[in-house]
mmCIF file of the N, C-alpha and C atoms, coordinates in Angstrom:
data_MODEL
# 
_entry.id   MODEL 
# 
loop_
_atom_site.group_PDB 
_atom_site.id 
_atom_site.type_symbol 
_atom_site.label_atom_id 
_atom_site.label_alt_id 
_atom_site.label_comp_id 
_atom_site.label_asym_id 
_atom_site.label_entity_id 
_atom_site.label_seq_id 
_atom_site.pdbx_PDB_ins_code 
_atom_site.Cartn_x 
_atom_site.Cartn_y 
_atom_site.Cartn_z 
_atom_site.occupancy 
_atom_site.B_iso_or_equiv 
_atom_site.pdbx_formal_charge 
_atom_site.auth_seq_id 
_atom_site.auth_comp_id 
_atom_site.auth_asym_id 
_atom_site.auth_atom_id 
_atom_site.pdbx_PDB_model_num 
ATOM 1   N N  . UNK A 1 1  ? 11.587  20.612  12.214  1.00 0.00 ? 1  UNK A N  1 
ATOM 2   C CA . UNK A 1 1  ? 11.926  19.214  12.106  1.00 0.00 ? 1  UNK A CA 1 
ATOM 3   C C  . UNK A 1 1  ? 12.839  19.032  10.891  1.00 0.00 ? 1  UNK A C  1 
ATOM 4   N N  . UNK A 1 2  ? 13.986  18.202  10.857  1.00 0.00 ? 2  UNK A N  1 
ATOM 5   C CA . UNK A 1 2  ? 14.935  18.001  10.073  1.00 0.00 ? 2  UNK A CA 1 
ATOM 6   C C  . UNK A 1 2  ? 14.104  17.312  8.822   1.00 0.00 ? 2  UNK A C  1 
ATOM 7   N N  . UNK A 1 3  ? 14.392  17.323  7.584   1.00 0.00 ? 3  UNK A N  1 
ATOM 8   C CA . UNK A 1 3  ? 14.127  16.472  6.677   1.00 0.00 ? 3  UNK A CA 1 
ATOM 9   C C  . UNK A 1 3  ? 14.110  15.280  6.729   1.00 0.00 ? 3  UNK A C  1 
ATOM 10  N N  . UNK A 1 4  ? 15.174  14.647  7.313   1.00 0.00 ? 4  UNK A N  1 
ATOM 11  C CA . UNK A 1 4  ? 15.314  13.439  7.273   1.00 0.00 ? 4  UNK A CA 1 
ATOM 12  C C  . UNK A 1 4  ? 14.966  12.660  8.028   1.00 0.00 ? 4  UNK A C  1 
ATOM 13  N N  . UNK A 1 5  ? 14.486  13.549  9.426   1.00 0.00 ? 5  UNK A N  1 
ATOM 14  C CA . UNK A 1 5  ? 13.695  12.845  10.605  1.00 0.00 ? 5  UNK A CA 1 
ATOM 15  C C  . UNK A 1 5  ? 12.322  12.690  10.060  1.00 0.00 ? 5  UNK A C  1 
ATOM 16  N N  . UNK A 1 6  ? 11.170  13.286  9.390   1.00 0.00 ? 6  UNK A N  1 
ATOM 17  C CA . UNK A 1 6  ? 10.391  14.085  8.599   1.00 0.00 ? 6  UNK A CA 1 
ATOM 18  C C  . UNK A 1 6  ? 10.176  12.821  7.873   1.00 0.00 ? 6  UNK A C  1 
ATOM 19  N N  . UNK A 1 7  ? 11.226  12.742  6.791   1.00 0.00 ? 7  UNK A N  1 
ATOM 20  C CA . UNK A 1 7  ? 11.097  11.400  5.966   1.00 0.00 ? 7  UNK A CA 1 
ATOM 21  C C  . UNK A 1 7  ? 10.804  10.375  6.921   1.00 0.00 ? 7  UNK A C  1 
ATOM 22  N N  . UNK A 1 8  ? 11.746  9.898   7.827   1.00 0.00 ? 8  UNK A N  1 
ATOM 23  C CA . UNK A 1 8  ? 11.505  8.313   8.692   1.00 0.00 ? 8  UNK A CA 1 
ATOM 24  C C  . UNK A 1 8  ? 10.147  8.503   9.212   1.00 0.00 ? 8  UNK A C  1 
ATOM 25  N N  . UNK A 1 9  ? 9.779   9.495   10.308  1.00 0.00 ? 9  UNK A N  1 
ATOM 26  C CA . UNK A 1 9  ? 8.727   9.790   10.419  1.00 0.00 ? 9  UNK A CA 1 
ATOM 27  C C  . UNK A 1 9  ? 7.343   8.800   9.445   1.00 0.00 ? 9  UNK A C  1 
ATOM 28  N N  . UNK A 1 10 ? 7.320   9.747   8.555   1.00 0.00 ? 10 UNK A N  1 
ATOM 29  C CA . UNK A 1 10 ? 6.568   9.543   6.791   1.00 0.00 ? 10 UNK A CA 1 
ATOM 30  C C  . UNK A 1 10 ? 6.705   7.506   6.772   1.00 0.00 ? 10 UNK A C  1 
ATOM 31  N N  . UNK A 1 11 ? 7.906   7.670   6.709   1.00 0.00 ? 11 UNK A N  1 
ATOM 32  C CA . UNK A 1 11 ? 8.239   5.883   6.469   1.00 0.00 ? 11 UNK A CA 1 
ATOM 33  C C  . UNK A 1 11 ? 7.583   5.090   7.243   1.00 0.00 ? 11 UNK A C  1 
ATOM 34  N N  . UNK A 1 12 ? 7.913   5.375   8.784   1.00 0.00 ? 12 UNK A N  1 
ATOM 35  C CA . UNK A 1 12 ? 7.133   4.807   9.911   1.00 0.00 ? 12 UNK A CA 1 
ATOM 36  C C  . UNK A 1 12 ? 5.836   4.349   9.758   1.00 0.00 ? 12 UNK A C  1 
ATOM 37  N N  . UNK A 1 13 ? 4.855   5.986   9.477   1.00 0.00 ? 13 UNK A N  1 
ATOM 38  C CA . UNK A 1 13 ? 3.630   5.860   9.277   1.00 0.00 ? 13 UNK A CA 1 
ATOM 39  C C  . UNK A 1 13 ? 2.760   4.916   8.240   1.00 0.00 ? 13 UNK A C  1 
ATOM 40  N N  . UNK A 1 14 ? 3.727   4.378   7.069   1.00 0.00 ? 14 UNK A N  1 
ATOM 41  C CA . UNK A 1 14 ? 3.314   4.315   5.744   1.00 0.00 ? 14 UNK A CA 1 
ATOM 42  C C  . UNK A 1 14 ? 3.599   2.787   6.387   1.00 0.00 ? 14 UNK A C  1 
ATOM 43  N N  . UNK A 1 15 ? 4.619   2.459   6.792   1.00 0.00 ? 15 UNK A N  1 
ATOM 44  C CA . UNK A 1 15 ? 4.566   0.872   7.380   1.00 0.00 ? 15 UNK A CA 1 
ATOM 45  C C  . UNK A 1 15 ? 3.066   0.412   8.441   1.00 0.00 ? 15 UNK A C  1 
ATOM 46  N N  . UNK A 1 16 ? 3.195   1.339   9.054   1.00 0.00 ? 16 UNK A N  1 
ATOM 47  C CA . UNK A 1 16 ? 2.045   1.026   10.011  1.00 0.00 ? 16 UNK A CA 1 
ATOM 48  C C  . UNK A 1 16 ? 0.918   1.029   9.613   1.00 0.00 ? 16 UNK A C  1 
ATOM 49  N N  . UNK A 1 17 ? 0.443   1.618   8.362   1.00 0.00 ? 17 UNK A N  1 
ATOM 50  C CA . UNK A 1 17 ? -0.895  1.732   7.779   1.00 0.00 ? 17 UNK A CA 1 
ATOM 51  C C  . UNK A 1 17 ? -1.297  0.225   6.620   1.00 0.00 ? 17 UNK A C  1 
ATOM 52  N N  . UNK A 1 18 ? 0.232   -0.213  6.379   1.00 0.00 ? 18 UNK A N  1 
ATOM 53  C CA . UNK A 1 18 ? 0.291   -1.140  5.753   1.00 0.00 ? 18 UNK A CA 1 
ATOM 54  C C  . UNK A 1 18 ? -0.008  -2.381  6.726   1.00 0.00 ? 18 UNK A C  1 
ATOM 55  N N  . UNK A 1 19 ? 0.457   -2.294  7.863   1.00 0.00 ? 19 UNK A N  1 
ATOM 56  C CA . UNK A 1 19 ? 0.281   -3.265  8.800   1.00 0.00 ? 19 UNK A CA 1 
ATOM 57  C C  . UNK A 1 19 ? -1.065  -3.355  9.266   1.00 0.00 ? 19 UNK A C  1 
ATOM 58  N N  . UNK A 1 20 ? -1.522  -2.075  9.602   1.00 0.00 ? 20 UNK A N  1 
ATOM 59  C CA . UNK A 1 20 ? -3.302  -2.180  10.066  1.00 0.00 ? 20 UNK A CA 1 
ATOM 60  C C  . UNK A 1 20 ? -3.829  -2.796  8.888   1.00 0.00 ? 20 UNK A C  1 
ATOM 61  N N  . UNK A 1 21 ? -3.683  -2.411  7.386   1.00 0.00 ? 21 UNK A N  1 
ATOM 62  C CA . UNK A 1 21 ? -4.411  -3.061  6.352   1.00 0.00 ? 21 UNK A CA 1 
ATOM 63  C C  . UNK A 1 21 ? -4.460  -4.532  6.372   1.00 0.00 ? 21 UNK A C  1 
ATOM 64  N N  . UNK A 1 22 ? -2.776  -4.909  6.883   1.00 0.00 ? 22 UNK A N  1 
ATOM 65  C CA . UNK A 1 22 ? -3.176  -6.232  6.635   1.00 0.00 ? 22 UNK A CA 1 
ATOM 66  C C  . UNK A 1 22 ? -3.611  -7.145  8.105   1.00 0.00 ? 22 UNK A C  1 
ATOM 67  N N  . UNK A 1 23 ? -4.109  -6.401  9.086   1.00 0.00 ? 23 UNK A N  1 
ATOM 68  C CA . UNK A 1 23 ? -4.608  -7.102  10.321  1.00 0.00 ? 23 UNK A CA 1 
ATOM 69  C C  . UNK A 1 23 ? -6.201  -6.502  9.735   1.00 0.00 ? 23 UNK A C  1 
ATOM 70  N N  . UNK A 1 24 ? -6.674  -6.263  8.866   1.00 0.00 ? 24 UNK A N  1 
ATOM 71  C CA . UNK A 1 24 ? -8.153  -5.918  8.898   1.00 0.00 ? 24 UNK A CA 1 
ATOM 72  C C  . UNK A 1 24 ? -8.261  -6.435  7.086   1.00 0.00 ? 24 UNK A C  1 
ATOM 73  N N  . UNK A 1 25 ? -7.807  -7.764  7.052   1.00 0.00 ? 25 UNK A N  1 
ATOM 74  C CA . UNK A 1 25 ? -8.175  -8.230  5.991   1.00 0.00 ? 25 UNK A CA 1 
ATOM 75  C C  . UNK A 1 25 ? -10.034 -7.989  5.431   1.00 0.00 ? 25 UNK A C  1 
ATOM 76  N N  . UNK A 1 26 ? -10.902 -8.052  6.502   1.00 0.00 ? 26 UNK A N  1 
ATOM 77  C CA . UNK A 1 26 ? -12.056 -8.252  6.453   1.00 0.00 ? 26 UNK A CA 1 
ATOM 78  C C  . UNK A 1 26 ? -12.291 -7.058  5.756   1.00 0.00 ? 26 UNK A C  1 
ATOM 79  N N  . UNK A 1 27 ? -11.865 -5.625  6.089   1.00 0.00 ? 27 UNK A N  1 
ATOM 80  C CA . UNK A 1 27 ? -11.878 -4.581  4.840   1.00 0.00 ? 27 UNK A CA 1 
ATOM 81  C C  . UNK A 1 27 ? -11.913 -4.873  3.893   1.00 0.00 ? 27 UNK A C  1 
ATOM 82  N N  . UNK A 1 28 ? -12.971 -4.839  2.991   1.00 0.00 ? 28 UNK A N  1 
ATOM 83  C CA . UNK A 1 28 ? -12.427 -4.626  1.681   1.00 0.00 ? 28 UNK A CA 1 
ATOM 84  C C  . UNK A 1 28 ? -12.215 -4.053  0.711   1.00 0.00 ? 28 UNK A C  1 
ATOM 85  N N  . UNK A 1 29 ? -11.251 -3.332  -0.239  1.00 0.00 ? 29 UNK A N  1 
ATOM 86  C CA . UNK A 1 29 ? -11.201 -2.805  -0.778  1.00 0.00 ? 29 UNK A CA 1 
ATOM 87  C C  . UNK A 1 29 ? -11.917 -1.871  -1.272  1.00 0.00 ? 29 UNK A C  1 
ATOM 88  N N  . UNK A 1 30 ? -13.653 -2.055  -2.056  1.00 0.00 ? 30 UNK A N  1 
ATOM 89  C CA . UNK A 1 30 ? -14.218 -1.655  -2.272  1.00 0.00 ? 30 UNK A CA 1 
ATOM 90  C C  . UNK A 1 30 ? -15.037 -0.578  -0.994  1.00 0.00 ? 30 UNK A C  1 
ATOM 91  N N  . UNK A 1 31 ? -14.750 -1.036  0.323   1.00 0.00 ? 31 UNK A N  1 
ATOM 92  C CA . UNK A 1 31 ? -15.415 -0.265  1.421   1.00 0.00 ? 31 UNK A CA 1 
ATOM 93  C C  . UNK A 1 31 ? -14.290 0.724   1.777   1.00 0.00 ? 31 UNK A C  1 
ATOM 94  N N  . UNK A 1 32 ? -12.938 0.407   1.889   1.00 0.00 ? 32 UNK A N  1 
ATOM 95  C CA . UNK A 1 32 ? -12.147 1.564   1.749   1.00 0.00 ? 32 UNK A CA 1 
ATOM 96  C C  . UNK A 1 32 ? -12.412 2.661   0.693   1.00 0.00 ? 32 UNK A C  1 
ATOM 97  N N  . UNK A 1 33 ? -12.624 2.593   -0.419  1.00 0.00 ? 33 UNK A N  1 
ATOM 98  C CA . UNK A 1 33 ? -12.458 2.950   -1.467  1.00 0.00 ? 33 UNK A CA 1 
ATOM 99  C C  . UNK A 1 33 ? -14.150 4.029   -1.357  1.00 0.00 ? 33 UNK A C  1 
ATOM 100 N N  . UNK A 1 34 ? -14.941 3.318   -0.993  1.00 0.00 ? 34 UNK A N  1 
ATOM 101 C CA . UNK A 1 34 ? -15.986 4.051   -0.657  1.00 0.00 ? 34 UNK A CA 1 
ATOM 102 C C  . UNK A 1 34 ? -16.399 5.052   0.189   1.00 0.00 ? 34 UNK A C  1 
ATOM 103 N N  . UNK A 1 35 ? -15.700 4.533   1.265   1.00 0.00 ? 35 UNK A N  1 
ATOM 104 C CA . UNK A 1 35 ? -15.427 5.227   2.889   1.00 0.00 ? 35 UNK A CA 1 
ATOM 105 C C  . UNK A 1 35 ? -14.307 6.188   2.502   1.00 0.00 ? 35 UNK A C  1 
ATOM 106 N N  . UNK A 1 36 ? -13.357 6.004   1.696   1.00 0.00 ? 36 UNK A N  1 
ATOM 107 C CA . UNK A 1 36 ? -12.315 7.035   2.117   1.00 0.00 ? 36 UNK A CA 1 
ATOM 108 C C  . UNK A 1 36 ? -11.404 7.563   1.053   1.00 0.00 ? 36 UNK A C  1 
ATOM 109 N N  . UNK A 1 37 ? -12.065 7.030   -0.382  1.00 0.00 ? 37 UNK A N  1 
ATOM 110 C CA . UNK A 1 37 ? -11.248 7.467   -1.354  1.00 0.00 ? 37 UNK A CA 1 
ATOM 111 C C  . UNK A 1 37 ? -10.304 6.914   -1.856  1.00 0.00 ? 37 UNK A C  1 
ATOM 112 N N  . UNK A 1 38 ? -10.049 5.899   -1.313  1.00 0.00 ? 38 UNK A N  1 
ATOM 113 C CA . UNK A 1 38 ? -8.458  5.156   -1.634  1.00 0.00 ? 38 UNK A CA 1 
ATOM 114 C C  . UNK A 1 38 ? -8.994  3.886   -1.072  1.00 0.00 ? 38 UNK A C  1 
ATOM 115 N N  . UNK A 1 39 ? -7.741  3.005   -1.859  1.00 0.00 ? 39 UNK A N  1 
ATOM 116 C CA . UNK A 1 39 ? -7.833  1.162   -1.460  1.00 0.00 ? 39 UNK A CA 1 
ATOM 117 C C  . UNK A 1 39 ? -6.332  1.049   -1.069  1.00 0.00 ? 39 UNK A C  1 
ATOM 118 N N  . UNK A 1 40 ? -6.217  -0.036  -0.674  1.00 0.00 ? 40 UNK A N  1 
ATOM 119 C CA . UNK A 1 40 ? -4.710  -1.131  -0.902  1.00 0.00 ? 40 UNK A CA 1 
ATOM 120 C C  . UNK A 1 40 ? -4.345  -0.711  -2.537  1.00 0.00 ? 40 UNK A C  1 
ATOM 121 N N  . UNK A 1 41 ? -4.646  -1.217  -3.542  1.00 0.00 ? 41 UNK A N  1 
ATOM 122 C CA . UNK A 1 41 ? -4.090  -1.020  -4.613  1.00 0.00 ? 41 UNK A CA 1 
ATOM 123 C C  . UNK A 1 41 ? -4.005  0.348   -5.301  1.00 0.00 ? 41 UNK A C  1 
ATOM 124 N N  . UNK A 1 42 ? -4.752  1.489   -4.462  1.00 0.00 ? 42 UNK A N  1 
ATOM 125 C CA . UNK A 1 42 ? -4.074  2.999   -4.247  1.00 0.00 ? 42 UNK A CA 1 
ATOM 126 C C  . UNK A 1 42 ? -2.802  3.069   -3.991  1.00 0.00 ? 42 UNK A C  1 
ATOM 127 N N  . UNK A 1 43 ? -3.133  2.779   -2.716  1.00 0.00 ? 43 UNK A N  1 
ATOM 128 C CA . UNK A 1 43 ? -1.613  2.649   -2.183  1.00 0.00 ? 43 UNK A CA 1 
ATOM 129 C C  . UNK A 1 43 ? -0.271  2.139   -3.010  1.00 0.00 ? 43 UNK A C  1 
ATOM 130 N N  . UNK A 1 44 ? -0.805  1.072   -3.576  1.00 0.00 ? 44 UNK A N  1 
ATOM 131 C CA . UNK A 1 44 ? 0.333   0.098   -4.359  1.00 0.00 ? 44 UNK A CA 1 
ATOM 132 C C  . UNK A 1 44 ? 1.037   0.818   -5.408  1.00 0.00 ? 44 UNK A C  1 
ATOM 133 N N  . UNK A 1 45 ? -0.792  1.557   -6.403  1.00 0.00 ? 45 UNK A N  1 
ATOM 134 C CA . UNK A 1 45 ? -0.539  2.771   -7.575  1.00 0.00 ? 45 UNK A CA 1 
ATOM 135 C C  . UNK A 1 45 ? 0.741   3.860   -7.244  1.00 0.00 ? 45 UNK A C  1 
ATOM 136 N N  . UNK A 1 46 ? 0.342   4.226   -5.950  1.00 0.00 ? 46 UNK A N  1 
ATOM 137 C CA . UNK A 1 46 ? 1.179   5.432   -5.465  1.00 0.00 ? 46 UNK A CA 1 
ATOM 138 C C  . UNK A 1 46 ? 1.844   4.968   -5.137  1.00 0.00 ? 46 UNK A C  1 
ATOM 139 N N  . UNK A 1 47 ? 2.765   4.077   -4.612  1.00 0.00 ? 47 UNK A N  1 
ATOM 140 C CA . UNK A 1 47 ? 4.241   3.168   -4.611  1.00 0.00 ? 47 UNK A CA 1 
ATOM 141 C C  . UNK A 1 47 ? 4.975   3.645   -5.020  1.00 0.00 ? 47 UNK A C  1 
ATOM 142 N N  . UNK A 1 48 ? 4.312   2.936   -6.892  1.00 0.00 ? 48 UNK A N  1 
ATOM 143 C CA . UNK A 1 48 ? 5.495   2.600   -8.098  1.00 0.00 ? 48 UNK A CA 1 
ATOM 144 C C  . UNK A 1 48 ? 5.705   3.680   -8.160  1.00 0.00 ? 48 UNK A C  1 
ATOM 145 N N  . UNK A 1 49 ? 4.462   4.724   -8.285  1.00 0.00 ? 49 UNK A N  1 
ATOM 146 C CA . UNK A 1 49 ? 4.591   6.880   -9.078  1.00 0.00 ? 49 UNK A CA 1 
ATOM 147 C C  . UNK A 1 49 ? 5.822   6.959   -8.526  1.00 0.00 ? 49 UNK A C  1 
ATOM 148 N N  . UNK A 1 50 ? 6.018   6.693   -6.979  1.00 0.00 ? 50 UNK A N  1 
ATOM 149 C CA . UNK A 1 50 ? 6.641   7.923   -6.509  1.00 0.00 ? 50 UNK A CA 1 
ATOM 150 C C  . UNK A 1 50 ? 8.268   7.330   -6.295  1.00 0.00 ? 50 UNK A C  1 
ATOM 151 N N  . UNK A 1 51 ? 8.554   5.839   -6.794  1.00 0.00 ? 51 UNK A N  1 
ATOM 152 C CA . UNK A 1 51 ? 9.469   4.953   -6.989  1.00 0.00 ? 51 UNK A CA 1 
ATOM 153 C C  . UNK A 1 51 ? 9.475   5.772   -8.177  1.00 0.00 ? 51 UNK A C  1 
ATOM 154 N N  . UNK A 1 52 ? 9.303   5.746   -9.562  1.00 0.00 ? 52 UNK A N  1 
ATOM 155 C CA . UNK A 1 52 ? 9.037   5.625   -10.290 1.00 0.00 ? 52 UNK A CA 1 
ATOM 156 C C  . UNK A 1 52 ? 10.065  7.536   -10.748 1.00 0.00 ? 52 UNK A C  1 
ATOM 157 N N  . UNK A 1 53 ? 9.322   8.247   -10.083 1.00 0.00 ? 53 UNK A N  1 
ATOM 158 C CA . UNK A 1 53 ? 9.462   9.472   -10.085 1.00 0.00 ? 53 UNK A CA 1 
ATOM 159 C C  . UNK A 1 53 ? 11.302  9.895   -9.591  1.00 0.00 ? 53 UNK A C  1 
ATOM 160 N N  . UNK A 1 54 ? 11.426  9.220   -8.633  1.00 0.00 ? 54 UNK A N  1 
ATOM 161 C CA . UNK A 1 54 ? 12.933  9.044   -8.269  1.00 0.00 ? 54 UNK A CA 1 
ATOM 162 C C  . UNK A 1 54 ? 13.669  8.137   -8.962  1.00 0.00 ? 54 UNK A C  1 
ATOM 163 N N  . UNK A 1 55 ? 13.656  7.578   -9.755  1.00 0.00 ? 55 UNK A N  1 
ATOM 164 C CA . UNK A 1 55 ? 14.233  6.242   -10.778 1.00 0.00 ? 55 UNK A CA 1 
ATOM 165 C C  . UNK A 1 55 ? 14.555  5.494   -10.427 1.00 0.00 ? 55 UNK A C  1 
ATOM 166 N N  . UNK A 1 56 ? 13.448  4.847   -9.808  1.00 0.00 ? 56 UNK A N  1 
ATOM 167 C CA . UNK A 1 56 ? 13.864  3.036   -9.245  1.00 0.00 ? 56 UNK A CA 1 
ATOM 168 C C  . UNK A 1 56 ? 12.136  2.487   -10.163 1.00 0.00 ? 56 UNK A C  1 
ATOM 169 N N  . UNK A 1 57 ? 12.881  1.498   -10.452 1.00 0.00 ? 57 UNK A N  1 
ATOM 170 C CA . UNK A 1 57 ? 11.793  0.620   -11.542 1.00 0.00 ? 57 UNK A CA 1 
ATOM 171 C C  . UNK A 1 57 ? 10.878  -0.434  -10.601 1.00 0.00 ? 57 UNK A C  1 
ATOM 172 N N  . UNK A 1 58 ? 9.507   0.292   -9.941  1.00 0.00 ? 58 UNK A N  1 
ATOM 173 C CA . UNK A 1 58 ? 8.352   -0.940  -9.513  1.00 0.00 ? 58 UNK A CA 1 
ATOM 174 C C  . UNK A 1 58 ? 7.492   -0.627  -10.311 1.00 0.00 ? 58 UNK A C  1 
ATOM 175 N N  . UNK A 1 59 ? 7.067   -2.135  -10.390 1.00 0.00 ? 59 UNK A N  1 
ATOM 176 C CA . UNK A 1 59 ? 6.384   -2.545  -11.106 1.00 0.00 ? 59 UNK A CA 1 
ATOM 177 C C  . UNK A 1 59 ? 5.348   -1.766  -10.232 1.00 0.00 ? 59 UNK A C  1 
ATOM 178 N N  . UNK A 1 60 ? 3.603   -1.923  -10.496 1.00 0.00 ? 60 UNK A N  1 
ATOM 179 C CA . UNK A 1 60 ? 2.450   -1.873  -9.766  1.00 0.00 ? 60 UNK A CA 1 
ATOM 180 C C  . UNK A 1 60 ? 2.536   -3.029  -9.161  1.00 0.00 ? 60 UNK A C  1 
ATOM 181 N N  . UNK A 1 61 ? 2.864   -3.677  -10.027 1.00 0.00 ? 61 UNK A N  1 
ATOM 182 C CA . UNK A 1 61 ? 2.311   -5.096  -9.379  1.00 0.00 ? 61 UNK A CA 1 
ATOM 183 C C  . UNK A 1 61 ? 3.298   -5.617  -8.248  1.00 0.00 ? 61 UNK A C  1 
ATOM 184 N N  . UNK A 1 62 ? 4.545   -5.056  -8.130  1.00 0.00 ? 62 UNK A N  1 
ATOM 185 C CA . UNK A 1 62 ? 5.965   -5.606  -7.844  1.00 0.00 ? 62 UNK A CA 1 
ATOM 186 C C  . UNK A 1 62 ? 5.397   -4.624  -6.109  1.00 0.00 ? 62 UNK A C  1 
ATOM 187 N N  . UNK A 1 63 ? 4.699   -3.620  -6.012  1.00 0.00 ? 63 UNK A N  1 
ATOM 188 C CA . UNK A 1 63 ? 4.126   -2.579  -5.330  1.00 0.00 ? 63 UNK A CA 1 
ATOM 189 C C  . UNK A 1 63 ? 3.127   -3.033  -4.642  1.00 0.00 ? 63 UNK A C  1 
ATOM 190 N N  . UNK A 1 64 ? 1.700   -3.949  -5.054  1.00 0.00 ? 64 UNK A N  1 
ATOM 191 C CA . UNK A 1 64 ? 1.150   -4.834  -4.656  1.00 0.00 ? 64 UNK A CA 1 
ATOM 192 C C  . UNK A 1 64 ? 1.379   -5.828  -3.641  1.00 0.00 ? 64 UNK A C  1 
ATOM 193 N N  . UNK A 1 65 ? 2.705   -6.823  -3.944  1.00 0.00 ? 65 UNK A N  1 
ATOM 194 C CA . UNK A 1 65 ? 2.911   -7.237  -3.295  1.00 0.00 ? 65 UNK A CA 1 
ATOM 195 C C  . UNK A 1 65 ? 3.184   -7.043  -2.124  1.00 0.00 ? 65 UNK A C  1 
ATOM 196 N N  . UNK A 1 66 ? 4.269   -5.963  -2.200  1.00 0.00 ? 66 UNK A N  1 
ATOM 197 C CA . UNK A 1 66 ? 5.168   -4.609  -0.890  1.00 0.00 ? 66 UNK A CA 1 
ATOM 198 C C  . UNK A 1 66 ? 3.508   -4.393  0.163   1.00 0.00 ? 66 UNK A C  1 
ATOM 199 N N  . UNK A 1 67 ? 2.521   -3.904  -0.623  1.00 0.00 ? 67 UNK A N  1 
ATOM 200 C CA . UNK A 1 67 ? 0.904   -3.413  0.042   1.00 0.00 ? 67 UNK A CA 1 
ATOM 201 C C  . UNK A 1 67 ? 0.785   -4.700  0.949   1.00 0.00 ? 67 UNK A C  1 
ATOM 202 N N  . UNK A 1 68 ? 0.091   -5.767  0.359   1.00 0.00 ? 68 UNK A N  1 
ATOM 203 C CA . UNK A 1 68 ? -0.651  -6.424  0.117   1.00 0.00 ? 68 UNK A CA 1 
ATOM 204 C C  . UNK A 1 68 ? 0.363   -8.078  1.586   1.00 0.00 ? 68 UNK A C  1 
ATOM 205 N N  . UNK A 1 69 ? 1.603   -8.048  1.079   1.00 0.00 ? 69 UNK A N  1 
ATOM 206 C CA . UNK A 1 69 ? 3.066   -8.973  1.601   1.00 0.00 ? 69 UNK A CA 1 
ATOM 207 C C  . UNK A 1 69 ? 2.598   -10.377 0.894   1.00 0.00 ? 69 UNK A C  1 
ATOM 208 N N  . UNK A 1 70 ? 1.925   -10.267 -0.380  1.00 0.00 ? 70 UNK A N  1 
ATOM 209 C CA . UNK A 1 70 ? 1.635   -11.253 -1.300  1.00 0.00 ? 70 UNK A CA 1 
ATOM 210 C C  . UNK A 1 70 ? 1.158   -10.824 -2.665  1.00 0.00 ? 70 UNK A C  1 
ATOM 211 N N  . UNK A 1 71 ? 0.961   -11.651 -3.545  1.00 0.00 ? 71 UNK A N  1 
ATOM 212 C CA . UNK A 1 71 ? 0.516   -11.221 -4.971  1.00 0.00 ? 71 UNK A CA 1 
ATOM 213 C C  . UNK A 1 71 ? -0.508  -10.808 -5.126  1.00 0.00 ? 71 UNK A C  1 
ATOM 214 N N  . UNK A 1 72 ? -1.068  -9.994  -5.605  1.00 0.00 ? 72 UNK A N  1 
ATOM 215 C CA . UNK A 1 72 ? -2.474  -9.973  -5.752  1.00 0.00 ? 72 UNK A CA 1 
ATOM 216 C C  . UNK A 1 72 ? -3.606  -10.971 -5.664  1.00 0.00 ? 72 UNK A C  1 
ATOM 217 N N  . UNK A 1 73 ? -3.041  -11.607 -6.349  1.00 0.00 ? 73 UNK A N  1 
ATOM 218 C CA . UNK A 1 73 ? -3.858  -12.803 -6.956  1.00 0.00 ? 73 UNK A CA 1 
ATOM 219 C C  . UNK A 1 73 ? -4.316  -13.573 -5.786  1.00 0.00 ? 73 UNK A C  1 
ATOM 220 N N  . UNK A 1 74 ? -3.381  -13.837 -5.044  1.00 0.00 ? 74 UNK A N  1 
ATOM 221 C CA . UNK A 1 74 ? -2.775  -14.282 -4.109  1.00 0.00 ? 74 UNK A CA 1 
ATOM 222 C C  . UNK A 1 74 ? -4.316  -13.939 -2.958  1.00 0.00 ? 74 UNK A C  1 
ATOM 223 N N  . UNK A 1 75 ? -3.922  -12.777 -2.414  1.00 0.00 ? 75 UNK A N  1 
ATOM 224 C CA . UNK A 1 75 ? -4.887  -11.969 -1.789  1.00 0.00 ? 75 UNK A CA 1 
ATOM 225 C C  . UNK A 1 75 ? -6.173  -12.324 -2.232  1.00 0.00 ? 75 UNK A C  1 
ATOM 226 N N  . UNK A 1 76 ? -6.674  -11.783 -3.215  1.00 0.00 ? 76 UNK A N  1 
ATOM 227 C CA . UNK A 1 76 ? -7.637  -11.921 -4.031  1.00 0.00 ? 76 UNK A CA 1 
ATOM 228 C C  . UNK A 1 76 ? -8.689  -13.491 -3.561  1.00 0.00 ? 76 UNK A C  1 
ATOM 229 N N  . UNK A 1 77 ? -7.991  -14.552 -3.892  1.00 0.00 ? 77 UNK A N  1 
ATOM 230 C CA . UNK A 1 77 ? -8.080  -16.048 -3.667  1.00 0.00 ? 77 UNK A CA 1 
ATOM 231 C C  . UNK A 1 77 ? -8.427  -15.759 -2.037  1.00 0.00 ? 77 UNK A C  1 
ATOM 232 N N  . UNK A 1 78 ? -7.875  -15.429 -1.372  1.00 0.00 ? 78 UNK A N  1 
ATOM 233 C CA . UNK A 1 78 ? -8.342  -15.757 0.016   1.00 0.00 ? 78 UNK A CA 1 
ATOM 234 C C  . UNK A 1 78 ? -9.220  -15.296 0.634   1.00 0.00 ? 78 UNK A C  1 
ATOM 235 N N  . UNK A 1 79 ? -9.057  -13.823 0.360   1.00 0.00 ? 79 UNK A N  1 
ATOM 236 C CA . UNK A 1 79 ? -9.548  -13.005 1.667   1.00 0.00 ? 79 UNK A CA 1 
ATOM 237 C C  . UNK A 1 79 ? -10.174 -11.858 0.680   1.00 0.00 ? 79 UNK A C  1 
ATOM 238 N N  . UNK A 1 80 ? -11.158 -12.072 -0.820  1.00 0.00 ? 80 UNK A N  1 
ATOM 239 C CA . UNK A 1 80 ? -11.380 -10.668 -1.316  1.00 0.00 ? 80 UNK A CA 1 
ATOM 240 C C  . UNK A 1 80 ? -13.002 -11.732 -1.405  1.00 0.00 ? 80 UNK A C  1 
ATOM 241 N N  . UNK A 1 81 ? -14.358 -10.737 -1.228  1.00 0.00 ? 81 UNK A N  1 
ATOM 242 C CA . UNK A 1 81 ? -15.546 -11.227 -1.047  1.00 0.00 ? 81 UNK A CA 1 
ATOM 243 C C  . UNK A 1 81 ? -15.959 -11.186 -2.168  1.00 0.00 ? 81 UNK A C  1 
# 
């Protein structure tokens, strides 16, 4: 498989996992995190690293949002138990 198919591939998947997260709001964080090692704001962490690592400047929080398609806070207020 080409690299670059490989990458989109990768991209694809990483959208779609973002999308199941946010159709299963009722997850929460803490049960991901329990169940499987990782949360939404894993995800967000590992964003910025790997932004971060190639030299583009996200924030965590700027990463959050990208996770989350709102602020934390944001999230938090609605839909965190």
């Amino acid at each position: 498989m080409k690299t670059e198919t490989r990458t989109e591939i990768e991209a694809a998947v990483f959208r779609r996992l973002v999308s199941h997260l946010d159709s299963r709001k009722d997850v929460q964080n803490l049960d991901l995190m329990n169940l499987s090692g990782f949360c939404r704001n894993c995800l967000a962490k590992w964003y910025s690293a790997e932004a971060v690592d190639r030299g583009e400047e996200i924030t965590v929080d700027s990463a959050k949002e990208i996770v989350y398609g709102m602020t934390y806070g944001e999230w938090k207020d609605m839909y965190q138990k």
